[in-house]
C-alpha positions as CSV (number, residue, x, y, z in Angstrom):
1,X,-22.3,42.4,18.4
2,X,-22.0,38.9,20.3
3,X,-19.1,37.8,17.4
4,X,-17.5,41.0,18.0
5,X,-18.0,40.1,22.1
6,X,-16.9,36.8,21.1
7,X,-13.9,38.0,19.2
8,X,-12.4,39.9,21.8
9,X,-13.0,37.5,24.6
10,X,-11.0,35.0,22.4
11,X,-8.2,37.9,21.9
12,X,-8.0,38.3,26.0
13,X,-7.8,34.9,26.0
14,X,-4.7,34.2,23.6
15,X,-2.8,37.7,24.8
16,X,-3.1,36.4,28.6
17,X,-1.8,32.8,27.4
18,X,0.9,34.7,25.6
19,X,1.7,36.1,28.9
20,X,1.4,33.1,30.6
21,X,4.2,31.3,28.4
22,X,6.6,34.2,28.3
23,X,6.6,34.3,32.4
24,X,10.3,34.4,33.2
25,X,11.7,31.3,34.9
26,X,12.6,31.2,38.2
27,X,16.3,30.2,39.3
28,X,17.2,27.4,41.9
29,X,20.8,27.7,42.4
30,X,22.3,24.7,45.1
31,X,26.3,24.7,46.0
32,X,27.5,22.7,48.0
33,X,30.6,23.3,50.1
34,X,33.8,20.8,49.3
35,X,32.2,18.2,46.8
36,X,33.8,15.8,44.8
37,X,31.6,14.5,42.0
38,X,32.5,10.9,42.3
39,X,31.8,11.0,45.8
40,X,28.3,10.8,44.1
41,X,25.9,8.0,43.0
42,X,25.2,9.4,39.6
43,X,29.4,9.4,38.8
44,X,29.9,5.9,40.0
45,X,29.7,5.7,43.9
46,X,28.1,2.8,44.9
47,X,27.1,4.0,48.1
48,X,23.1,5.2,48.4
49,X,25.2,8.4,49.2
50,X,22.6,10.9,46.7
51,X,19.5,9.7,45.8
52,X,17.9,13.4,45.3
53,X,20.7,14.6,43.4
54,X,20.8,11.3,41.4
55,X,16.9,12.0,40.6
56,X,17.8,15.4,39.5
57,X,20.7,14.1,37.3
58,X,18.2,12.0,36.1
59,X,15.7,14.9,34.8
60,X,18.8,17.3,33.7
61,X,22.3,17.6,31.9
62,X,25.4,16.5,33.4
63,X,28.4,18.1,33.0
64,X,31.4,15.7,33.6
65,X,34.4,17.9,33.0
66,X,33.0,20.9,35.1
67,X,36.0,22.7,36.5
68,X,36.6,24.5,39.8
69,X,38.5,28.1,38.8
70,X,40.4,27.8,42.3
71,X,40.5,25.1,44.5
72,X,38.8,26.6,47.0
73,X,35.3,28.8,48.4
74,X,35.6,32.7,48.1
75,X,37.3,33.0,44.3
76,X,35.4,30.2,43.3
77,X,32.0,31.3,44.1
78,X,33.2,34.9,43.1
79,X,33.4,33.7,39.6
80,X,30.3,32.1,39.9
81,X,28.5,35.2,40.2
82,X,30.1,37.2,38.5
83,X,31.2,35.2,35.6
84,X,34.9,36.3,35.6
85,X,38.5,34.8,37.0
86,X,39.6,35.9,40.0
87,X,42.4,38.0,39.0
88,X,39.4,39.9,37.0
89,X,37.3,40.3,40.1
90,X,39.4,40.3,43.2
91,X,38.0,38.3,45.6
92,X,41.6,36.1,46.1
93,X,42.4,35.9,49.7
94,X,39.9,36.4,52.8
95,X,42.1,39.8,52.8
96,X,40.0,40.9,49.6
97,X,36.2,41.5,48.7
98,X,35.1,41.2,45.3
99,X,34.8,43.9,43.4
100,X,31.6,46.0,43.8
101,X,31.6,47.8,40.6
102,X,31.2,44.3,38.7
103,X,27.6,43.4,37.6
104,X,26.7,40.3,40.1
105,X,24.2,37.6,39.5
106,X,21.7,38.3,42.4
107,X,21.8,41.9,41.3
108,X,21.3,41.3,37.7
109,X,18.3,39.0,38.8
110,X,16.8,41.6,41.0
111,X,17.5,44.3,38.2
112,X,15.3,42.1,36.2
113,X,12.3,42.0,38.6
114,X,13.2,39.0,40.5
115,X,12.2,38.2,44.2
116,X,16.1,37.0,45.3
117,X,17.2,34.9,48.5
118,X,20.0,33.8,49.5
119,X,20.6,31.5,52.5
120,X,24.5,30.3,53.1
121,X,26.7,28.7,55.9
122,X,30.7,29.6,55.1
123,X,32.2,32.7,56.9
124,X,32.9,34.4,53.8
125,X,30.0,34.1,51.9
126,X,28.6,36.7,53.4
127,X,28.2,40.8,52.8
128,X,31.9,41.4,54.1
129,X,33.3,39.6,51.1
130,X,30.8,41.4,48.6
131,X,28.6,38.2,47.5
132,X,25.4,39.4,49.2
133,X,25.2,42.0,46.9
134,X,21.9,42.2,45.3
135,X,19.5,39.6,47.3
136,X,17.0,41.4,48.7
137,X,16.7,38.7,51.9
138,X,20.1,37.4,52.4
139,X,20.4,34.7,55.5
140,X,23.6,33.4,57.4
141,X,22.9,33.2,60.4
142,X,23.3,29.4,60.6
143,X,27.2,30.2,61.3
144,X,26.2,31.5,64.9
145,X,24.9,27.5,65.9
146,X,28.3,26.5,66.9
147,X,31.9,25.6,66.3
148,X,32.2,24.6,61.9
149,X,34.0,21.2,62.2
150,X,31.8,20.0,65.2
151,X,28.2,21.0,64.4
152,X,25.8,19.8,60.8
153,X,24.3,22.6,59.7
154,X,22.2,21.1,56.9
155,X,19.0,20.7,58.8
156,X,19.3,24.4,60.7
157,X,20.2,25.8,57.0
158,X,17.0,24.5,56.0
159,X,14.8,25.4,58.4
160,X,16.2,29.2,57.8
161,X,15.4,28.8,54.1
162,X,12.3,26.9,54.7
163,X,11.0,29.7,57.5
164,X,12.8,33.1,54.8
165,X,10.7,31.9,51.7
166,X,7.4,31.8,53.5
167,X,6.1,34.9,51.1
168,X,8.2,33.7,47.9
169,X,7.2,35.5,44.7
170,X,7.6,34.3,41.5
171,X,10.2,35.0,39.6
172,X,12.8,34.3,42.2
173,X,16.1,33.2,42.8
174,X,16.3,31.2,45.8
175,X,20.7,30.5,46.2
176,X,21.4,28.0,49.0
177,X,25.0,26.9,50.2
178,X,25.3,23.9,52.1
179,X,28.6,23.7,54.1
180,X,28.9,20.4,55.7
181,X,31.2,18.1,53.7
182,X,33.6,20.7,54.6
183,X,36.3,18.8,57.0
184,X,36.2,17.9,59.6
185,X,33.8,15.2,58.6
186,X,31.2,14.4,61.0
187,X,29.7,10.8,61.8
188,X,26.5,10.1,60.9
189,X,24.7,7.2,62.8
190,X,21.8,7.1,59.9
191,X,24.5,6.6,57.5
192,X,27.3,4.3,58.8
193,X,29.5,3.5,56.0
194,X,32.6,3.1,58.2
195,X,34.9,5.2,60.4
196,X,37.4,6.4,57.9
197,X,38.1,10.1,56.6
198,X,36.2,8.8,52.9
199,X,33.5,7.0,55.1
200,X,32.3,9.8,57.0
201,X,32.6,12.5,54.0
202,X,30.3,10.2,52.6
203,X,28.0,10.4,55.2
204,X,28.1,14.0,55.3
205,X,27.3,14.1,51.8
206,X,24.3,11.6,52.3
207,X,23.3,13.8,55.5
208,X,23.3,17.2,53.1
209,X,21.6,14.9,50.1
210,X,18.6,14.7,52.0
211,X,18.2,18.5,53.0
212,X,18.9,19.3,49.4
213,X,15.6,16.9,48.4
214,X,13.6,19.2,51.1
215,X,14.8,22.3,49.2
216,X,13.8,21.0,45.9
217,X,10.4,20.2,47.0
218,X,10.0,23.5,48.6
219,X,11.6,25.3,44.9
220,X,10.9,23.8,42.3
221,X,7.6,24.4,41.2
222,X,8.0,23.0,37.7
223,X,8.8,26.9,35.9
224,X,12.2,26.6,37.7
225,X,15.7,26.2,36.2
226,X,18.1,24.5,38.5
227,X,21.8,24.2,39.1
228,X,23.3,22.2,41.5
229,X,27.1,22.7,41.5
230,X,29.9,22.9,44.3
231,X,32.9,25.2,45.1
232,X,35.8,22.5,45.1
233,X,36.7,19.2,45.6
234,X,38.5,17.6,48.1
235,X,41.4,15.4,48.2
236,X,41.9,11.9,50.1
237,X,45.7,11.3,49.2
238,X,45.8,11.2,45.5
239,X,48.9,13.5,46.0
240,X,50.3,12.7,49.4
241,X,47.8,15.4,50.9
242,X,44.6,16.0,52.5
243,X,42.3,18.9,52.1
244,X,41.6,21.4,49.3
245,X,45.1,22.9,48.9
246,X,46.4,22.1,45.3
247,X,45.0,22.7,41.8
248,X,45.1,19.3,41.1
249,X,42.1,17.4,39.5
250,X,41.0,15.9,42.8
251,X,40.6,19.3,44.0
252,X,39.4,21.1,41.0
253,X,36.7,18.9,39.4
254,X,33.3,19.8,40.7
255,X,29.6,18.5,39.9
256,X,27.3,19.9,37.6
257,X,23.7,18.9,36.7
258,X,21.2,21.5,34.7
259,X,17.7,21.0,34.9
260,X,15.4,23.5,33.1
261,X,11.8,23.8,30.9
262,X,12.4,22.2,27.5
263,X,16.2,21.2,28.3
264,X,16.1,17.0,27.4
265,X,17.9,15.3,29.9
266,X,21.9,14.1,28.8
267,X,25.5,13.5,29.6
268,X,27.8,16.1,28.1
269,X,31.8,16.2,28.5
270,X,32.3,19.4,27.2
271,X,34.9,21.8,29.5
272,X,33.1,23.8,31.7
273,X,34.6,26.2,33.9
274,X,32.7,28.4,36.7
275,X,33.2,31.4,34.3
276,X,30.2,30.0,31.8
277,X,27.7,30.0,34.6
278,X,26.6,33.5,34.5
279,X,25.8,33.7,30.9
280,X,24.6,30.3,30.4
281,X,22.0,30.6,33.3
282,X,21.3,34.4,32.3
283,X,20.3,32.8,28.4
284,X,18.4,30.4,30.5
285,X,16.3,33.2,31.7
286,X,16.3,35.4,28.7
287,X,18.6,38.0,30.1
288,X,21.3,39.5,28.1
289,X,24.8,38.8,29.8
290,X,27.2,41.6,30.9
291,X,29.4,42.6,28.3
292,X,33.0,41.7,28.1
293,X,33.1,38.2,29.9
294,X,35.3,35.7,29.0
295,X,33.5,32.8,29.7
296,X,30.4,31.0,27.1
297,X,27.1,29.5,27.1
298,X,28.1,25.8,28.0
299,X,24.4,24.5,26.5
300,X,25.3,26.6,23.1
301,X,26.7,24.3,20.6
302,X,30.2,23.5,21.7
303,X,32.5,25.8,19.6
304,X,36.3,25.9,19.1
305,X,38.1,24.7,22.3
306,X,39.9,27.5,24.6
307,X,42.0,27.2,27.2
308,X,40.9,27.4,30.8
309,X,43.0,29.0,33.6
310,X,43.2,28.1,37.2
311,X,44.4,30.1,40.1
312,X,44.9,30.3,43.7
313,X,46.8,32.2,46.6
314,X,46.1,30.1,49.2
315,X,48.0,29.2,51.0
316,X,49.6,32.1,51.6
317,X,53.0,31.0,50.5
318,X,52.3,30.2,46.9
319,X,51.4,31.7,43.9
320,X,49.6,28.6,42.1
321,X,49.0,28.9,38.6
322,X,47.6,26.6,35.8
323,X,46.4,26.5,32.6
324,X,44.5,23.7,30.7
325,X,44.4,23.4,26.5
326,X,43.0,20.6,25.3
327,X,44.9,17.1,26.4
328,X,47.2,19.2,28.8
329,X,47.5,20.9,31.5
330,X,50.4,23.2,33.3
331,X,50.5,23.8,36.8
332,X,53.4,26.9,37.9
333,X,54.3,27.4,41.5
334,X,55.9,29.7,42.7
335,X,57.0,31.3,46.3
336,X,54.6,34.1,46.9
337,X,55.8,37.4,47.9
338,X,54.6,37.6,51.8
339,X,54.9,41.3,51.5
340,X,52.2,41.6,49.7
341,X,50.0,39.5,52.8
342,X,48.7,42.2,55.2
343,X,50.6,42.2,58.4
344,X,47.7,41.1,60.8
345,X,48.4,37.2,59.0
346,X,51.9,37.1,57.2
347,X,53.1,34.7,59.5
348,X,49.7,32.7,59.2
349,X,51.0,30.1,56.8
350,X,49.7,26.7,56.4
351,X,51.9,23.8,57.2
352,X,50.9,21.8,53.3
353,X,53.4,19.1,52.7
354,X,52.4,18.5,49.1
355,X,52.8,21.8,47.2
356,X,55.8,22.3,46.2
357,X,57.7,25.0,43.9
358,X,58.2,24.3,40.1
359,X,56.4,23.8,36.4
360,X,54.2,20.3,36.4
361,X,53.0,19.1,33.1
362,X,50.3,16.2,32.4
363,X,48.9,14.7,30.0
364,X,45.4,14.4,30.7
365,X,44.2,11.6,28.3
366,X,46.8,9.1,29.5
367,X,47.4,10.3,32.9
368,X,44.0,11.6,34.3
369,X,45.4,11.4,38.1
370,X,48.4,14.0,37.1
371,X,50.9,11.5,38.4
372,X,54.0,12.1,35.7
373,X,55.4,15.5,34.9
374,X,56.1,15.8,31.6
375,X,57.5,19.5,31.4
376,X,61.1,20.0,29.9
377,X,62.7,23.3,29.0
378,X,63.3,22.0,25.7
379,X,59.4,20.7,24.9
380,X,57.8,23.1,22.7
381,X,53.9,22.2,24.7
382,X,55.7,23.0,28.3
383,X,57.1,26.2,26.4
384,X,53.8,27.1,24.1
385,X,51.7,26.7,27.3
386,X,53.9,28.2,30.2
387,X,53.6,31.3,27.2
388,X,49.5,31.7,27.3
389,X,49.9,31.1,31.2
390,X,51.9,34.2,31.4
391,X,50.1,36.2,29.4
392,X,46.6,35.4,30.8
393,X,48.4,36.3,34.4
394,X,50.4,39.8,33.2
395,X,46.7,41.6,33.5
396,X,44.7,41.8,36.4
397,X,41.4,44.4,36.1
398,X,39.9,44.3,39.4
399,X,39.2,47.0,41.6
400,X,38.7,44.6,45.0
401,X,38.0,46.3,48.4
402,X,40.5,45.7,51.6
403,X,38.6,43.5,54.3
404,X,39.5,44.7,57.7
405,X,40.1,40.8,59.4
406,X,39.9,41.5,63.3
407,X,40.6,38.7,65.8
408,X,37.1,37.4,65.5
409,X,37.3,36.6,61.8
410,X,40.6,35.5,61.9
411,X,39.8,32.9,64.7
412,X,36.5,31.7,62.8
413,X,39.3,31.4,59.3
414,X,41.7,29.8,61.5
415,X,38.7,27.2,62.5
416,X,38.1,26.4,58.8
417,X,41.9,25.7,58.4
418,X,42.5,29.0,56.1
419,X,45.3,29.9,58.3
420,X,47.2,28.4,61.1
């Protein structure tokens, strides 16, 4: 009797550490706004600019060719979440909200039994646009502190998250967008690196570095996957502009550092776009991915190389296109067709000096600043590529939802320098 006592305490024993080991991760997902990744101290900035991302770099896998799908916020993060281009889930122009019959991230989590938060600071990462979809406490009210370009949200975002995961339950996904890189760039009296537009961007990057160190103490509790990623660059002249209006790489390249259970810290310079990070961070988890995607696991063993497709409507004016295989990369612009802008803002355009109509090839290995266009009618790359761009394009399969913009929206867009 006492061995068959002792057999079956030994059997609760294993089947609860069975349980134990098979608990489901939780998720730590950290954008942040506008962020070049060699504005950083783990890609070569000398500046003590990021020493909590650093230490995370440090326990995870960086990504140094991670890619941007837009050039800028809503489609970007869109694709994110839902693991699909833009012209795939809708969410192009502040006029659009993603599509809601698409399987989302937080709602997938949720789906699967997690507790999900979300905690942002950009006007259209919000419920109007579609991406608070599926978090079952969703925060942004840090955009009510003041006017964007003259207030640091960082330590108010914080505080939100800090005070909205009081009663956190495990698994969760905790998603936290920090906005203050964004121009205008504040000054920073802690971190005085200089006066100039790079200067203070720096500073603003040190500034958010140290809220993202609170947030990682607060989240990751050692079960915890965590990306850290941003939306976009940002450019400081590399093409005779300012801002985030180009596909260029200054604007496109983003950060990306993985750190999960079990994953051995590395440098990898594989392609990764923003469509991988739904079904890499759902096999993270042990969750099967939505069906049909077009993107891959970027921690799978790198496979066959694809091409990667860029796209953007803002601003207004344009129709910018691009498409990257291997050692090249096309960039079409066109004049858009401002019939297609809703009324309220056709005549909204942005006064950008630097994007300008025509085909733009580079050769990426030689020319990594995309300084010398190489395209010629007669070149059978510009032809053979300027081909798969037109094909990726001729298809669009979302179903996106009109976004009524009143005069309050439109003035807090017109703030952020979306339209004039």
């Amino acid at each position: 009797m006492k061995r068959l006592l002792a057999l079956a305490l030994i059997l609760v024993f294993f089947v609860g550490a069975c349980a134990r080991e098979k608990k489901p991760p939780n998720l730590v997902l950290i954008t942040v706004d506008t962020l070049r990744p060699d504005r950083l101290g783990y890609h070569g900035n000398k500046r003590p600019v990021s020493p909590a991302l650093d230490r995370l770099a440090a326990e995870g896998v960086v990504f140094t060719n991670a890619t941007s799908v837009s050039g800028w916020t809503l489609p970007s993060v869109a694709s994110i979440f839902t693991g699909r281009y833009p012209k795939d889930h809708g969410a192009v122009d502040f006029h659009w909200s993603l599509d809601a019959s698409l399987p989302i991230l937080p709602r997938i989590l949720r789906d699967h039994g997690y507790d999900t938060y979300g905690f942002v600071s950009h006007i259209m990462l919000t419920p109007t646009y579609g991406i608070g979809d599926g978090f079952a406490h969703f925060d942004f009210s840090v955009l009510n502190v003041g006017h964007p370009h003259e207030v640091m949200t960082s330590q108010k975002l914080m505080e939100i998250a800090r005070s909205g995961m009081r009663n956190l339950k495990e698994p969760y996904f905790v998603w936290v967008h920090f906005f203050d890189p964004h121009f205008a760039y504040l000054e920073h009296p802690q971190y005085a690196f200089g006066k100039s537009d790079i200067d203070r961007y720096d500073a603003e990057i040190a500034y958010t570095d140290y809220y993202i160190d609170e947030l990682l103490k607060v989240t990751d509790r050692g079960n915890t996957v965590v990306v850290f990623t941003s939306d976009h660059g940002e450019e400081f002249g590399e093409h005779d502009g300012q801002y985030h209006y180009t596909l260029h790489g200054e604007v496109t390249r983003v950060p990306l550092v993985v750190k999960a259970p079990g994953l051995a810290p590395r440098q990898d310079a594989r392609v990764v776009e923003q469509i991988d990070f739904l079904p890499t961070i759902l096999n993270l988890l042990g969750i099967e991915a939505p069906a049909g995607l077009p993107g891959a696991d970027f921690l799978a063993p790198a496979t066959a190389a694809r091409p990667f497709f860029l796209e953007r409507d803002r601003p207004p004016q344009w129709r910018q296109r691009s498409i990257v295989v291997g050692e090249h990369k096309l960039i079409v612009i066109e004049e858009a067709d401002t019939s297609l802008v809703p009324e309220s803002s056709r005549r909204e355009e942005i006064p950008v000096t630097n994007v300008r109509p025509g085909m733009y090839l580079y050769h990426l290995a030689r020319d990594p600043g995309e300084k010398t266009n190489l395209f010629a009618r007669d070149d059978s790359t510009s032809l053979s590529l300027l081909g798969m761009l037109t094909t990726h394009f001729a298809t669009a399969s979302a179903r996106p939802q009109p976004v009524q913009v009143d005069q309050e929206l439109l003035e807090k867009l017109r703030s952020l320098g979306y339209v004039r």
